[in-house]
Each structure stands twice: as C-alpha cells, then as structure tokens.
N, C-alpha and C positions, 0 to 999 in steps of 0.2 A: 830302671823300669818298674821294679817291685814297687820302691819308696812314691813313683809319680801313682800308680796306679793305687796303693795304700789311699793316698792324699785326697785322688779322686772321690773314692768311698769315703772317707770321712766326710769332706764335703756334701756329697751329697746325703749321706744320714743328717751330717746338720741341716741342711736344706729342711729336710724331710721332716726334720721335729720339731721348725718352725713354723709348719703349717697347723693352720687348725683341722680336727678331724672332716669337718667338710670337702676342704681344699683337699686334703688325703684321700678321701674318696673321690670328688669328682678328677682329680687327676689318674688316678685307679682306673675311672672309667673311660675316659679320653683313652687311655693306652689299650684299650681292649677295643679291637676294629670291630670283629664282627658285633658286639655291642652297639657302636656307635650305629653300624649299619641298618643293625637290626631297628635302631630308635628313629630313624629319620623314615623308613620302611611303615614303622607301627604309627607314628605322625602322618604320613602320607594318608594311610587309611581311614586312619578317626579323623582326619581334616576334610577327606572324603564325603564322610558320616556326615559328619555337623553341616557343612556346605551342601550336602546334598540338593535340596530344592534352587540353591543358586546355580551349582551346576545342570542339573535338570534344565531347568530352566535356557542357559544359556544356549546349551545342545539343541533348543527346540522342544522337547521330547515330553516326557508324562508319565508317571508312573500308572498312571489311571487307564488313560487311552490305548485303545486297542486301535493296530493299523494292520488292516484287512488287505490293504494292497503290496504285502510284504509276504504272503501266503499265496502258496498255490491251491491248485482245487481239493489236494487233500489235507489240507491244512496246515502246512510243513511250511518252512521258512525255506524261503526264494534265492538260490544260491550256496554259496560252499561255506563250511563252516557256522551254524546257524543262519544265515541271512548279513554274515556281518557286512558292513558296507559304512561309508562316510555318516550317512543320517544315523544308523545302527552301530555303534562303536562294539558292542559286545555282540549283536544280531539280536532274533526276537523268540520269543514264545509260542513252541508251536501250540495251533491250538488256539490260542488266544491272538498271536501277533503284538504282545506288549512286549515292550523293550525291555532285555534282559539287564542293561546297565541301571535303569531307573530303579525296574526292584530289585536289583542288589544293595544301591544305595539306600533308598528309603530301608531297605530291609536291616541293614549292617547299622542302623539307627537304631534298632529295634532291640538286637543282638547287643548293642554296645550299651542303653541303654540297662538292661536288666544285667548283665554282666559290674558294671560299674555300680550299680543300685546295690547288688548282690556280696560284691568284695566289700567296699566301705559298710556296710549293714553287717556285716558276719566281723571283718576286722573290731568296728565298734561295739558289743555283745559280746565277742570273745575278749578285747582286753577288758573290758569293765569286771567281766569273772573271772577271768585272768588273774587278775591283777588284786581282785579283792580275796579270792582263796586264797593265793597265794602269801599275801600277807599277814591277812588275818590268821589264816590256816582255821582249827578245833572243827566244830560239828558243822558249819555251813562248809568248809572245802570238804568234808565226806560225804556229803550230802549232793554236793554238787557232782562230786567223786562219781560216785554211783549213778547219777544222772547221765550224766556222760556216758561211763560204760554204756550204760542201757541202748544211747541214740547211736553212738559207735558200733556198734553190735546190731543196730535197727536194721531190714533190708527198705532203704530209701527208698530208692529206684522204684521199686514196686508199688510203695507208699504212694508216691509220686501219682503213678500209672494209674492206681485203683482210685484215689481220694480226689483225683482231678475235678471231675467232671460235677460231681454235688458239692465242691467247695466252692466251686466255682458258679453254681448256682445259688448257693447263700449269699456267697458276695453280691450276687445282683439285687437275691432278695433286700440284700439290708440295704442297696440302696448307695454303697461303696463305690463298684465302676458298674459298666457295662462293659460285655463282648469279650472283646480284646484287652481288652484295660484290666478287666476281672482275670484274665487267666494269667497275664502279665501279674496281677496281683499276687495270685494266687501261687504261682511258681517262686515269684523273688519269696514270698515267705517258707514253702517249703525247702528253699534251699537254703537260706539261711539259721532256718531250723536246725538242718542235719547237717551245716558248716561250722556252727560254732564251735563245737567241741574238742574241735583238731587245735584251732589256734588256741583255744582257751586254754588248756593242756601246756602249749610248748612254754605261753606266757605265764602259765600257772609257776613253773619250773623255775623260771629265770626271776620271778618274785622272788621265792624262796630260795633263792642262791643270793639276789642280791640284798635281801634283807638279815643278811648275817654279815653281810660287808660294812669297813669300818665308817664310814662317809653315810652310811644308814642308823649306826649306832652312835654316829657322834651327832646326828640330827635329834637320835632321842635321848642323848644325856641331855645335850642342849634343851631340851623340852620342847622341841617342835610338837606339831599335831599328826596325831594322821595322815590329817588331808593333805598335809602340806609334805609329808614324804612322801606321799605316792606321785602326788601332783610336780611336786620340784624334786625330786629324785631319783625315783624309779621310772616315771614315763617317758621322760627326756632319754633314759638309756632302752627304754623299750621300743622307740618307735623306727631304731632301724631293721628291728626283728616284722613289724608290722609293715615298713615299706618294701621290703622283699617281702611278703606275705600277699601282699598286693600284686604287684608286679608279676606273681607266678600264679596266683587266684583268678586272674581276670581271662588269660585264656581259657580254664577251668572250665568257668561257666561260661563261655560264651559258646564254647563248642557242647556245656550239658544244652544251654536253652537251645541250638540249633540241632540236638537230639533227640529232645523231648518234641520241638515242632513237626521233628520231620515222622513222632510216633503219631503225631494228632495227639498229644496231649496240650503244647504252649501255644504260643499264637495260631488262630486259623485264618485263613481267606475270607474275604478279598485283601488282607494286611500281607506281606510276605516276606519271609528272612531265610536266612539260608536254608535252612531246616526245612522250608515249605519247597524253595526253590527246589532242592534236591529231591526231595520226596515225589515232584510233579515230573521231574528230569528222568526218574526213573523207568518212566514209562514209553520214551523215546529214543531211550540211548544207542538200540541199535539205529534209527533213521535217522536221530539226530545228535550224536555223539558229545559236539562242541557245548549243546547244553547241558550235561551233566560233567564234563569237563572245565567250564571257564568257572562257575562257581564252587567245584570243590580245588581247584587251582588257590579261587580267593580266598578262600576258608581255611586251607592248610595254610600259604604265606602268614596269613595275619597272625593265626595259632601259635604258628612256629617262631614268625618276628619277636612275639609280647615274650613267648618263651624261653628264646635266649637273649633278649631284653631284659627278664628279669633272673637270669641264672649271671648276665655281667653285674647288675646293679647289688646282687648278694656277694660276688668274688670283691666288688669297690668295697661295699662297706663290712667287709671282713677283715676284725684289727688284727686276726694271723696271715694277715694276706701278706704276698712277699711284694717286696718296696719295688 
C-alpha cells in the first residue's frame, strides 16, 4: 500500500514537471471552485455591461424613459418590492419611474469603464518605474524614492474631494471632454496618480532581486542590451505579479469611482452608476427599501466576485503553491 501510494506521487510530480508553468497555473485554478465560480459570476456581470443596450433593448425598456404609469399619486413604485413586475425585472425609480435594471446596466458601463481604464493605466506607469529604478537603481530610483513616499503619504481622498470641481472645469475649458466625460476624465487621472506607487514599489523590489539573478547576468556577460533584459527577461517574469495586480485593482476602483459618485464628486445626472443609484436610494429607503437593496446587492456580488477571482488567480500563479 505504501510502495502503490509512493508510485502515485512520483507519478504525479512527473506529470506535474512536465507541464509548462501556464498549464500549472491554469490547472491551479480549475482546482480552486470557488474561483471558478467567482469567474463565471464576474463574466456574467461585465457581459451584462457590454450588452447592455442589446439587452435594454430586448426587454422593451430605456434607460432614458420615464414610465409615469408605474407610479402612484405619490410618486412611489406601484406594488411590492419596488414595482417589480414582468415589464420591470428590477422595479422602477421612485420619483422618476425609470427602470431600475436599465440604469444599473448602462451605469455598471460606466463603473467598469473607468475601473479597467484605471488598473491597466496605473499597472502600466507603475511597471515602466518599476522596472526602470529598479534596474537602473543610483539617483533616478532616490529620486523616484522620495516621490513616492511623498504621494504615499499624500491624503488622496481629500485631494480628490477638493480638486474635483475646478479640474474639472479646466478640462472643459481646454476643450478635452465635456460633463461627464471631463469628470470621468478627471477621476481616472487622479486615481492613477495616487495608484502608481504601490505597484511601482513592489515591481521596484522584484527588479532588484532579479537583476542579481544568474540568467540576468549571464545576458550581460553575453553583451545583451538593456533593453533587451528588461524586455526578454525581467518583464516576462513580472507580468504575473501585474496579472494579480489587476485582478485585485479592479474591484478597488470600481467600488472608489462608485464612492466618489455617490459623494457628487464622479459622474453626475442625468448618466447614473451605482454611486448615483445609491446616493438617490438613500432618500427612500424606508418607503422604498427594495431600491437601496437590489443595487447594493449588485455592487457588493461584483466586488466580492473580482475579489476572490483574483485572491484564486494569485494562489494559481504562485510557484510555492502546493501541487
């Protein structure tokens, strides 16, 4: 029984060390359910997102259009649970009478939009500094050093809160967006301002760990360039530090831009995302309960989905991970 079971395990380690590190991961993560679950969940949502107007559309329904005969005389949605009903999948607005499912979708467009803008723009900025202090190192990484600290150290949030409003008129002044577009503007860059420096930091680290490694120094006995280590040998092992980086990033922000909306600082009205949703929800919740309910229902699921979506995709591509 020993020697069968011995067998077993060698078997399978050999299995195991003739995969490439790919196959080792995505097998990693096949094995990890609530993963898988979480990822078919997070897919649901952002397919949601992007399909929005086809789905809209097919329901009937409008993000735009108000339906006054969903409302009683005091404005309330007609029935239990918001108004919900077959035409109203979600119910409506009180107040308005817009369909709660339209602007969530169009809204979770919005959210997903500037979240995804936000990860990839902060990931690529932090490794490009990353990755050049770190190798370079001398007076641009102390320089950078201290840069850091300072934004690290910065109170954001506030920065945020205070700078909104007249950056946000520059922006139109110059001509850049309008409305909504300008403060969408104006948010992905303040966030990517005060995002870089965390990853830039960890990629700083993993530079200078692997530019003492031998496979780094036998490219510069070789006479390689530069460009061509950072390019063919350090990025290549950096980018599963930046795909978990991602994966955990993106709820981040999506729940910062749906806080910042819900302060009146990000998107405002007549556009609306959760942030708005909630903010309007607040005002009903004892008559109308179900609207401040089904949207922060969606807002925590998604959060929590990308969440432990990307705490499995960190345990896959972890080469101390257990087989």
């Amino acid at each position: 029984m020993a020697d069968n079971a011995v067998l077993e395990v060698e078997d399978s380690a050999q299995d195991f060390a003739q995969r490439t590190p790919k196959q080792i991961a995505w097998k990693r993560f096949r094995r990890n359910k609530v993963g898988v679950a979480s990822a078919w969940v997070a897919i649901f949502f952002i397919m949601a997102a992007v399909l929005a107007p086809i789905i809209v559309r097919l329901l009937g329904l409008s993000n735009t259009l108000t339906y006054p005969e969903t409302l009683n005389e005091y404005a309330m949605p007609i029935g239990k649970f918001g108004g919900i009903s077959l035409d109203h999948p979600l119910g409506v607005e009180p107040g308005t009478g817009r369909d709660v499912l339209s602007l969530l979708l169009y809204g979770s467009r919005i959210s997903y939009t500037v979240a995804v803008i936000t990860s990839v723009s902060t990931i690529g900025l932090g490794m490009l500094i990353g990755v050049s202090t770190g190798y370079f190192r001398g007076r641009v990484d102390a320089i950078v050093g201290r840069f850091s600290d300072f934004l690290l150290s910065f109170p954001g949030t506030f920065m945020i809160i205070a700078l909104s409003l007249p950056l946000v008129q520059r922006v139109e002044a110059m001509g850049i967006a309008k409305d909504n577009a300008a403060r969408i503007v104006v948010l992905v860059t303040f966030f990517v301002f005060f995002g870089w420096p965390g990853f830039a930091r960890l990629i700083r680290s993993q530079a200078m760990s692997m530019r003492e490694r031998d496979f780094v120094m036998a490219a510069q006995a070789m006479g390689a360039s530069s460009w061509r280590i950072i390019t063919k040998e350090l990025l290549p092992n950096l980018w599963p530090t930046a795909i978990v980086f991602l994966s955990l990033s993106l709820p981040g922000f999506l729940s910062a831009e749906a806080v910042f909306s819900f302060l009146g600082v990000g998107v405002q009205a007549p556009a609306s995302t959760f942030g708005l949703v909630l903010s309007d929800a607040i005002g009903y919740w004892r008559d109308d309960p179900a609207y401040l309910l089904i949207p922060s229902t969606m807002l925590v699921t998604i959060v929590l989905s990308l969440n432990l979506l990307g705490d499995a995709i960190r345990d896959a591509l972890d080469p101390k991970g257990s087989r």
